[in-house]
C-alpha positions in Angstrom: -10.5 4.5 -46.0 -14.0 5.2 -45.5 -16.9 3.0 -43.1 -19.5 0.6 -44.3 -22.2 3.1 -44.8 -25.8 1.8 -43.6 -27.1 4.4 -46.0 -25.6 2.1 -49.3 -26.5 -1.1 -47.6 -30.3 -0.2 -47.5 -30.2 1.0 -50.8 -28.7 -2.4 -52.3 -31.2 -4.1 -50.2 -34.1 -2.4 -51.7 -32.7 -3.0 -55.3 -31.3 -6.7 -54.7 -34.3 -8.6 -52.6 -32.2 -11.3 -51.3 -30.1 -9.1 -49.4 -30.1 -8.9 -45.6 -28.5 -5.9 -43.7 -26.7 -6.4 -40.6 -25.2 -4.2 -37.8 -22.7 -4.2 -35.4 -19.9 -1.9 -33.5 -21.5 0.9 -35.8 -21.0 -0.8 -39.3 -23.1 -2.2 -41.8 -22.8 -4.6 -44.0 -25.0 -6.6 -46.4 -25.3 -9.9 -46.1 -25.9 -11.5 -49.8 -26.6 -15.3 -50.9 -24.1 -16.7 -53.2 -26.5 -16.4 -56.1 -26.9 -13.2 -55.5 -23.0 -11.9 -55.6 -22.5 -10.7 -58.7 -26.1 -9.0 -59.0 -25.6 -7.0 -56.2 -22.0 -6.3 -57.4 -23.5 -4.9 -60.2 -26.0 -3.1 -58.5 -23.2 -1.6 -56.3 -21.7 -0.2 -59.2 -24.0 0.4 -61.7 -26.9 2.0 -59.2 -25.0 3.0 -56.1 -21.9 4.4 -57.9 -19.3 2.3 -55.9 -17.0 2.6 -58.8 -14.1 2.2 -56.8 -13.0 -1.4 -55.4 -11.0 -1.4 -52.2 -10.0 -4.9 -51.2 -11.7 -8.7 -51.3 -11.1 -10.9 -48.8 -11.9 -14.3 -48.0 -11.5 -16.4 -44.6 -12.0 -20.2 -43.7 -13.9 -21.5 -40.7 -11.9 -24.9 -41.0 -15.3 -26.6 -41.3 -18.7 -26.7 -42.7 -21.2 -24.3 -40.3 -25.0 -25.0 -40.6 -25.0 -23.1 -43.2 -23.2 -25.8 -44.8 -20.6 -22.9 -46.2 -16.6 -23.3 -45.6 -15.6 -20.2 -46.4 -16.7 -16.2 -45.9 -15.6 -13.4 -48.7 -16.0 -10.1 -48.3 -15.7 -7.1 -50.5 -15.3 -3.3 -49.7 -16.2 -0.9 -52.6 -16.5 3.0 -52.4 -18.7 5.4 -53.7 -15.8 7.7 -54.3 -18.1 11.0 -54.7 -19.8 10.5 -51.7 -16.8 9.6 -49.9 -19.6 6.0 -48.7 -18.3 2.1 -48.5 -20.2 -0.6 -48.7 -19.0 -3.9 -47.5 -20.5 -7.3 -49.1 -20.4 -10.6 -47.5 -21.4 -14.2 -48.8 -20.5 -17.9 -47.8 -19.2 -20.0 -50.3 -19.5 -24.0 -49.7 -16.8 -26.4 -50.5 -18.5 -27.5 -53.5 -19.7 -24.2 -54.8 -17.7 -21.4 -56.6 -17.7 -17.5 -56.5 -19.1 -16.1 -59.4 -15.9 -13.3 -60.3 -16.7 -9.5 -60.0 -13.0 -9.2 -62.0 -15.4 -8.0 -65.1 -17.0 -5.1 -62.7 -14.0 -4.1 -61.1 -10.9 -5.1 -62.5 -8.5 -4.9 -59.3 -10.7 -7.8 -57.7 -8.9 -10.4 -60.3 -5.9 -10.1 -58.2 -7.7 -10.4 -54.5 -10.1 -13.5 -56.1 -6.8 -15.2 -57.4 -5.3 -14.7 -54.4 -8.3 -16.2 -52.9 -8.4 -18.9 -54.8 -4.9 -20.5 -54.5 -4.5 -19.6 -50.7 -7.9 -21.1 -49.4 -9.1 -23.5 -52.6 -11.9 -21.3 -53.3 -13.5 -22.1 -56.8 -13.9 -18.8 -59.0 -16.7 -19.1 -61.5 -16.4 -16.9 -64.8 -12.7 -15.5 -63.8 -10.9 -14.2 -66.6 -7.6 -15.6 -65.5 -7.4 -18.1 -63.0 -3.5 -18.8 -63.2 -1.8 -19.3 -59.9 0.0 -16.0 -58.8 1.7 -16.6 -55.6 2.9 -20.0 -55.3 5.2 -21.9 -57.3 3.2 -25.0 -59.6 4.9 -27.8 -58.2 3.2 -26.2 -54.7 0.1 -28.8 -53.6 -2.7 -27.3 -51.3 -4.0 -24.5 -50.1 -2.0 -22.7 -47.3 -4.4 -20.3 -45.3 -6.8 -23.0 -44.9 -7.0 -24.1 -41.2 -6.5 -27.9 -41.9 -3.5 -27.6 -43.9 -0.4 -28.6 -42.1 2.5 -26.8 -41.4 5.1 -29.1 -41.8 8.0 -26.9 -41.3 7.2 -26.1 -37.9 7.6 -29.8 -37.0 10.9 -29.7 -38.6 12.2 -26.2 -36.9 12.2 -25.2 -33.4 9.0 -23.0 -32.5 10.5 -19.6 -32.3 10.5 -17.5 -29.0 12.7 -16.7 -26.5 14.0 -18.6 -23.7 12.8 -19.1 -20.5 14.7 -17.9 -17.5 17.1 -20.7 -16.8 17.0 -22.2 -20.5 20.1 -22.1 -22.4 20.3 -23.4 -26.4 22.3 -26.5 -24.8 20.8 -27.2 -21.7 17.6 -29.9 -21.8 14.6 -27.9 -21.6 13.2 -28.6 -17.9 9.9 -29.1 -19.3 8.0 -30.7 -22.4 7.9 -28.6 -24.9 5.3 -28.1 -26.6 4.1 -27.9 -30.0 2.1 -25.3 -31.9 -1.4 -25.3 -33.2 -1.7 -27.3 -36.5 1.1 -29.8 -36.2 0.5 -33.2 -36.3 1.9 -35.9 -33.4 5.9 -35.8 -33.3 6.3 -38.9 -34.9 4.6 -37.4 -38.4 7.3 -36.2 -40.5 10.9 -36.0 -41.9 13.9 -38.1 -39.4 16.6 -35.8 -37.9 19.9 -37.9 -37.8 21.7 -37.3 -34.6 25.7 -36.5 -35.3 
């Protein structure tokens, strides 16, 4: 696809005040305060000519920074007759929602629902919030970095064996578990035949 142009970002931050630019490796982006998401969307569109969406995504820093946000969304638009992208970033706190963008560019509905059910974001003015990956009886959010991964506690972490190691032989050392699962005795009982 095409780069963050620095070119687009300045001119969203003349037209959007509470936007900040910022630069690294050669891109630009605009940084944007939650408030301010859907303006500047709008702006992108309306002023810039990004009338093509590319892709929202969304990512969880596990906690609360000093920002007091949980979770970073970004969203790549293109000025399609300039051949320019503009990325947009916010933070989006655990008890605030992201105003939806679905209504200026129709193939964000998909990414924000996506969004949604896979990291508990709240979507404010969506026009259909329905789940879209997971089944309903399904409880939590799965990409979110505190959400354990049960099955991994109930199936051998994959891999290939270590010189030595056969599938029957005692391992000669402890094994050890993967990143996110809880202490060995959390969980479903194997019983031995």
């Amino acid at each position: 696809m095409t780069a963050a142009s620095a070119e687009l970002a300045a001119a969203l931050a003349e037209r959007v005040p509470e936007a900040r630019i910022r630069t690294a490796f050669g891109q630009s982006w605009t940084e944007l305060p939650l408030a301010a998401w859907r303006t500047a969307a709008l702006a992108a569109r309306d002023a810039l000519g990004c009338a093509l969406f590319d892709w929202l995504g969304a990512e969880d820093a596990g906690r609360p920074g000093a920002s007091g946000a949980r979770h970073a969304v970004s969203l790549h638009v293109v000025n399609p007759d300039r051949h320019l992208g503009l990325l947009l970033r916010t933070e989006v706190a655990e008890d605030e929602a992201l105003p939806s963008v679905a209504s200026v560019w129709a193939g964000a509905a998909w990414h924000e629902r996506e969004a949604a059910e896979m990291l508990g974001i709240a979507l404010a003015g969506h026009p259909g919030p329905e789940r879209l990956l997971l089944p309903a009886s399904f409880t939590g959010h799965p990409l979110r970095k505190d959400f354990v991964l049960a099955s991994r506690v109930v199936r051998p972490w994959p891999g290939r064996l270590e010189p030595g190691e056969d599938s029957a032989a005692p391992p000669g050392r402890r094994r050890l578990t993967p990143p996110g699962v809880p202490d060995p005795s959390w969980g479903p009982r194997r019983e031995e035949s």
